[in-house]
C-alpha positions in Angstrom: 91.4 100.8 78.9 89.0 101.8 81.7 88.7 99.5 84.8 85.0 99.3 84.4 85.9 98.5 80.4 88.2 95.8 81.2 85.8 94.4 83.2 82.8 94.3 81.0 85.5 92.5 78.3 86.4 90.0 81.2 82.7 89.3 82.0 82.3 88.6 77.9 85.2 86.1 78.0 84.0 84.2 80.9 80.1 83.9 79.3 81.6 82.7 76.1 84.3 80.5 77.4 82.6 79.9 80.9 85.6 80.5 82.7 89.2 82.0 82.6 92.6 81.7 84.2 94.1 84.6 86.4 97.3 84.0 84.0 95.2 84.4 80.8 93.3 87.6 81.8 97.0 89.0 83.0 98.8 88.1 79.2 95.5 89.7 76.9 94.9 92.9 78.5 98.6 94.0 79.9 98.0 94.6 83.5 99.5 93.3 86.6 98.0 90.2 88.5 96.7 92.3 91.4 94.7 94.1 89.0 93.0 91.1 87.6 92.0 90.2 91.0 90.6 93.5 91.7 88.8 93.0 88.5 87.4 89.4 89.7 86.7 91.0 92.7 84.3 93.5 91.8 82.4 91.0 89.1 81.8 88.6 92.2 80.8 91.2 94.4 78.1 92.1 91.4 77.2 88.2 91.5 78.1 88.0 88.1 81.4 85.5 88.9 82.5 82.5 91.0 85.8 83.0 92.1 87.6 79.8 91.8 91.3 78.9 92.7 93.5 80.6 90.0 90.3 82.6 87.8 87.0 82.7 87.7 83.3 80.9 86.7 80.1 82.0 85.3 78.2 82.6 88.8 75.2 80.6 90.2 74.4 78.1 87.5 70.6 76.4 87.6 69.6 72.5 87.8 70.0 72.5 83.9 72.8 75.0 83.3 75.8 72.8 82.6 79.4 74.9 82.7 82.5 73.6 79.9 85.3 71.5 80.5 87.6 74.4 80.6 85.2 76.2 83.0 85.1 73.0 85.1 89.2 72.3 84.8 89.8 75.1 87.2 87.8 74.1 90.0 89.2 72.3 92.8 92.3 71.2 91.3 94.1 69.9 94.2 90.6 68.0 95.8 90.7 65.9 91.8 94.3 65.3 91.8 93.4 63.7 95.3 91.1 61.6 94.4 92.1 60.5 91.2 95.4 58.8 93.0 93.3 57.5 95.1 90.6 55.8 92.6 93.7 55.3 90.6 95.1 52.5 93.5 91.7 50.5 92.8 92.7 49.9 89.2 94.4 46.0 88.7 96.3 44.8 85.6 94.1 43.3 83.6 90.7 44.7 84.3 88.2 46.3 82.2 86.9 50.0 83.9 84.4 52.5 82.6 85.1 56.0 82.8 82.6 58.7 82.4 82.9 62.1 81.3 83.9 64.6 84.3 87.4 67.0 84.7 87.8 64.3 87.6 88.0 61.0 86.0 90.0 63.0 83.0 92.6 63.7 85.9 92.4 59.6 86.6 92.7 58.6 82.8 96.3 60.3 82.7 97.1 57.9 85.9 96.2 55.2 84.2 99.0 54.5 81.3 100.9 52.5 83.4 98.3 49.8 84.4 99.0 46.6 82.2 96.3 44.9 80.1 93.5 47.5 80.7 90.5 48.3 79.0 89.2 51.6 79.1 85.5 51.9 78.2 84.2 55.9 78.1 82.2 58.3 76.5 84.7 61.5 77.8 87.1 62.9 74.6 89.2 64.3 77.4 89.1 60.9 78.6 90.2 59.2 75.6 92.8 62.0 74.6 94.4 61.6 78.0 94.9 57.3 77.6 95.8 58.4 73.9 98.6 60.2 74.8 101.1 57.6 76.3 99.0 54.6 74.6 100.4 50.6 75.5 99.9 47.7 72.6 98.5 45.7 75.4 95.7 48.3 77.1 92.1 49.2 74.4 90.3 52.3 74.8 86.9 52.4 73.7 85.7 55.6 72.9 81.5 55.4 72.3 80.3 57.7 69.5 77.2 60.1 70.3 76.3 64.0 70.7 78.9 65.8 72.3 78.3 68.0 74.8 79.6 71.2 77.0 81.5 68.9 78.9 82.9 67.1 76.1 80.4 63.5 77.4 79.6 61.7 73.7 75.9 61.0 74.5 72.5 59.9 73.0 71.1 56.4 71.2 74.5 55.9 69.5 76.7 55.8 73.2 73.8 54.0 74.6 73.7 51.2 72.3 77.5 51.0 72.5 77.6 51.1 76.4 74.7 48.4 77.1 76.2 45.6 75.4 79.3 45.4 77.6 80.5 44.7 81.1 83.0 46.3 83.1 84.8 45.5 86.3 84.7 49.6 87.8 82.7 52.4 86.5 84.2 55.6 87.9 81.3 57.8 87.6 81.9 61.8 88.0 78.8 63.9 89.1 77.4 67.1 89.4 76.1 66.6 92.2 75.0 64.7 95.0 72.1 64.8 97.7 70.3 63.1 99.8 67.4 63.6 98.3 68.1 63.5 94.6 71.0 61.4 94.9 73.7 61.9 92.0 73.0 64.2 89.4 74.0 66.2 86.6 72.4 69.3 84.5 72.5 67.5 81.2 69.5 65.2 80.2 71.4 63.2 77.8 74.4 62.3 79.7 72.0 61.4 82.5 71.0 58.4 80.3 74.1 57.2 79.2 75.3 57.3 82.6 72.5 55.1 83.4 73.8 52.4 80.8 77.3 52.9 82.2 75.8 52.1 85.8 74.4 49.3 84.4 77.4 47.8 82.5 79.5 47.9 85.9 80.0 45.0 88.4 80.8 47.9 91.0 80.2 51.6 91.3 83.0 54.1 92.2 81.8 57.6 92.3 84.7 60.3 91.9 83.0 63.9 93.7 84.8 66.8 95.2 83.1 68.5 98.5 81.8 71.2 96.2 79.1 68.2 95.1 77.1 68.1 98.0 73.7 69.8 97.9 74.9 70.7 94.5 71.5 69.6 92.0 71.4 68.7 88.7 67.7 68.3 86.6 68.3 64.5 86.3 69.0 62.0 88.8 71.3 59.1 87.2 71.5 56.7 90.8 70.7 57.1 94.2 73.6 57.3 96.7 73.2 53.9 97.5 74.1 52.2 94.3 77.7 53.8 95.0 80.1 50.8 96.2 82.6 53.8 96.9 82.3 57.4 97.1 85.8 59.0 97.1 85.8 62.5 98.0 88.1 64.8 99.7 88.2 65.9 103.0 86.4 69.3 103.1 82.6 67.9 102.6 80.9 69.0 105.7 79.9 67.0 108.8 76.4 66.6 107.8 77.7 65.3 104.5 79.8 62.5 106.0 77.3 61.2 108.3 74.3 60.8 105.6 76.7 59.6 102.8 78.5 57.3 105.0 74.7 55.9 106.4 74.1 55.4 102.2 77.0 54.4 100.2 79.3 51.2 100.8 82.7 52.7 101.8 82.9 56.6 102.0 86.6 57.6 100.8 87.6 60.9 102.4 91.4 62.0 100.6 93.6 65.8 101.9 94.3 67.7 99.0 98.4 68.0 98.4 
């Protein structure tokens, strides 16, 4: 196969899987992991690719473009290990937490097995699949029902209704993005609403967002930045982000990837 061949069959893969591992790309077509790269290389030099730690994204997406779970899973792995051992250390036997959908609060749920008498309350399938895994008689998962969506969130009337009549200790929200101006956001309309009625189920607000958030802008705004008790993030968001998140959100969180 032709370099430029291979690369119009990587291109295909990543539109229709909306991203793909280096390791992957090596195994299917045979070549060495140099030549993948090269491949990645060129497709990001056309703007056609993000180039993300181990493979590659769909480039550029709008306000209302929402990438996959599996797209979003290989983004900033060591920045959501971080802070999902560190929203993890907020988490008491015995307490009843919300969980939205998000790659980051997935990467919390499978830190969560070991708390005693917990309650998990969340519309994520990842999420629920993670707790499901290693599952305790004395912890309750509550999975909502709903519309699923790219990134796996069970959303609409049915998740809503489910959501609003209960009350949680923590929500641990994962975003899109985050702004000043716009506050946190995400491209999906849907989940914007149930993440609304998680908000409002939750005594306190802990939002889980790499660096890669900020300025990021989804279509709909589900809270300001000050409704945020706790922001935990890690410690490559920018100086300008610090000082306008930390003047808007109760405790700012800053964790170094490992």
């Amino acid at each position: 196969m032709l370099a430029q061949q291979r690369q119009s069959a990587i291109l295909d893969l990543i539109r229709q899987h909306g991203g793909v591992r280096v390791s992957h790309l090596v195994s299917r077509f045979g070549v060495s992991d140099m030549t993948i790269r090269r491949d990645l290389e060129v497709l990001a030099e056309r703007g056609l690719v993000d180039k993300v730690h181990g493979g590659a994204t769909l480039a550029g997406p709008g306000s209302a473009e929402e990438p996959g779970f599996a797209a979003k899973s290989i983004r900033q792995q060591a920045e959501k290990r971080a802070i999902a051992r560190r929203a993890a250390s907020l988490v008491e036997p015995g307490m009843a937490v919300a969980l939205s959908a998000g790659t980051t609060t997935a990467a919390l749920a499978r830190l969560l097995s070991e708390v005693r008498g917990l309650t998990v309350v969340t519309n994520s399938i990842p999420v629920a699949d993670a707790l499901y895994q290693d599952p305790r008689a004395d912890q309750t998962v509550v999975l909502t029902g709903g519309i699923r969506t790219p990134s796996d969130a069970l959303t609409g009337p049915v998740a809503e209704s489910a959501i609003g009549s209960l009350n949680v200790d923590l929500l641990f929200l994962g975003v899109h993005g985050m702004s000043q101006r716009t506050g946190f956001t995400t491209p999906n309309l849907l989940e914007a609403g149930v993440n609304r009625c998680l908000v409002g189920s939750a005594r306190r607000l802990v939002v889980l967002a790499d660096h890669t958030k900020w300025e990021t802008i989804g279509i709909a705004t589900i809270a300001p930045l000050e409704s945020a008790d706790i922001l935990i993030t890690d410690a490559g968001l920018p100086s300008e982000g610090r000082t306008l998140i930390g003047e808007q959100v109760g405790e700012l969180i800053l964790v170094e990837p490992t």
